[in-house]
N, C-alpha and C positions, 0 to 999 in steps of 0.2 A: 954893954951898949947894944940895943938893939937895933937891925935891921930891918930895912921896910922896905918889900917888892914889887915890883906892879905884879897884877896875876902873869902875863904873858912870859915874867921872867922867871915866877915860883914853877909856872907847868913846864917851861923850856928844859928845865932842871932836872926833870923827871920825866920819867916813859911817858907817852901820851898816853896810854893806856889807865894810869896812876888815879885818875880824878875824873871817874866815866859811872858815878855811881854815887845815890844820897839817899837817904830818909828823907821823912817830910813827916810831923808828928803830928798834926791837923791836917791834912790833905786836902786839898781845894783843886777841882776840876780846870784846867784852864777854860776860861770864856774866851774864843774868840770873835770878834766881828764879825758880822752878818756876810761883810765884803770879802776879808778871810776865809769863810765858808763857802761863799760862791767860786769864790778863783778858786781853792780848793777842788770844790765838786766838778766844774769843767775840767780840771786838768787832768783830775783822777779820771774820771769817764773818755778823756781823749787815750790817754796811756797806761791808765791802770784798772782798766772795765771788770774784775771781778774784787779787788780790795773797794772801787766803788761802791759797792752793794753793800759795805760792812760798818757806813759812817754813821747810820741811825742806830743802830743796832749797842757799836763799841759807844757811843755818846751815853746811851743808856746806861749800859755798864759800868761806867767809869762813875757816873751820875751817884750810884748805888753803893758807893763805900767815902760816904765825904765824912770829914771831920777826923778818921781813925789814921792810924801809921799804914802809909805807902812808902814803897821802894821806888825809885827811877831808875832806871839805864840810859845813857845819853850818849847817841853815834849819830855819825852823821855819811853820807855816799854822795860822793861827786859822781855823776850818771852822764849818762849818753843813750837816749832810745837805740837798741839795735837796727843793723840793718846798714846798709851800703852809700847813705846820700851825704855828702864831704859838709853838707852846713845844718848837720841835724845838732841839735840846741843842748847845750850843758843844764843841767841843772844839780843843785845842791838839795838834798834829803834830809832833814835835822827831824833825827826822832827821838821825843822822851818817851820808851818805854815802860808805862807805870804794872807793877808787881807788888806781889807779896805771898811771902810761904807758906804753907797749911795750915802753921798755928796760929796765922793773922787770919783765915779765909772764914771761921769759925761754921762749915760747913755750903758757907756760898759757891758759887760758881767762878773759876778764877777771874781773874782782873782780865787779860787779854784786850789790854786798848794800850793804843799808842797813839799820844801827841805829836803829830806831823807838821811839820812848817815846811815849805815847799817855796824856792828860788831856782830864778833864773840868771844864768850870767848874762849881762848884757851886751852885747851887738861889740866887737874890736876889744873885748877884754879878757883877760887869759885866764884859765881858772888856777893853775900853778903860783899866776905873781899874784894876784887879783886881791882887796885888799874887802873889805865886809861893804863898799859903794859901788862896788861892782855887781853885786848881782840886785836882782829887781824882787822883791817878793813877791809871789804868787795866791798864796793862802796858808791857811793853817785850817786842820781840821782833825777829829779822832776815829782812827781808824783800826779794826780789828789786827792786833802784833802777828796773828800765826798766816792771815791770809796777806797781808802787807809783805812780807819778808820771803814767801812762797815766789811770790810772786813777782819781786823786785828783779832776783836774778835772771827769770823767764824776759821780761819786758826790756831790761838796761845791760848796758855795760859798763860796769863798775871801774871807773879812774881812777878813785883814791876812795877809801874807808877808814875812816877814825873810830876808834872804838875806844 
């Protein structure tokens, strides 16, 4: 007889760590919206002014390997701008980090771009209980992996990290 789970009960079951990783055999750049892009670009230039300068650039990049076998890495950081003021604003970090290893590169320049989706919790809701209506989306945008993540630790302080 077989068994049928919702996903939330197969990952429960396993490290969270277990299912943070795929292939993709035809690769396709995520598109996202224009308005995506814009909340993006504000927010990154509010709190994150040198990964800002890297979203033409990694768009490019990523732009440059479509059709072939990509890797993802998929984490996400519940943040907190640093700094001392009692109602500075949560937000949640979802990055698909796309890769791929030397014998995929076939002499190119590595991948180095990550899909970034970018939320905010919203106004009386806790980020611990907070259910996926609680937080507000902000944007989505692609952003260089080596300067994103240099520079995550400098700017935030990290509540929780799912990897």
């Amino acid at each position: 007889m077989k068994h049928i789970k919702l996903f939330e009960e197969f990952i429960s079951e396993r490290e969270e760590s277990a299912v943070n990783e795929y292939e993709t055999r035809s690769s396709k750049p995520a598109n996202p919206s224009s308005k995506d892009i814009k909340g993006a670009e504000k927010w990154l230039k509010k709190y994150m002014t040198r990964t800002a300068k890297t979203t033409d650039e990694a768009t490019k990049r990523i732009e440059s390997f479509p059709g072939g076998a990509m890797f993802t890495h998929v984490q996400y950081h519940i943040v907190k701008p640093n700094g001392n003021k009692p109602d500075r604003p949560t937000f949640r970090l979802h990055q698909s980090q796309e890769w791929l290893n030397d014998g995929y590169l076939n002499g190119r320049e590595e991948v180095n771009a990550t899909f970034l989706s970018i939320y905010q919790l919203k106004d009386g809701e806790e980020w611990n209980t907070s259910q996926g209506d609680a937080w507000e989306k902000i944007g989505q945008i692609y952003v260089e992996s080596k300067a994103f993540l240099n520079e995550l630790g400098v700017v935030f302080q990290t509540i929780k990290r799912s990897m």
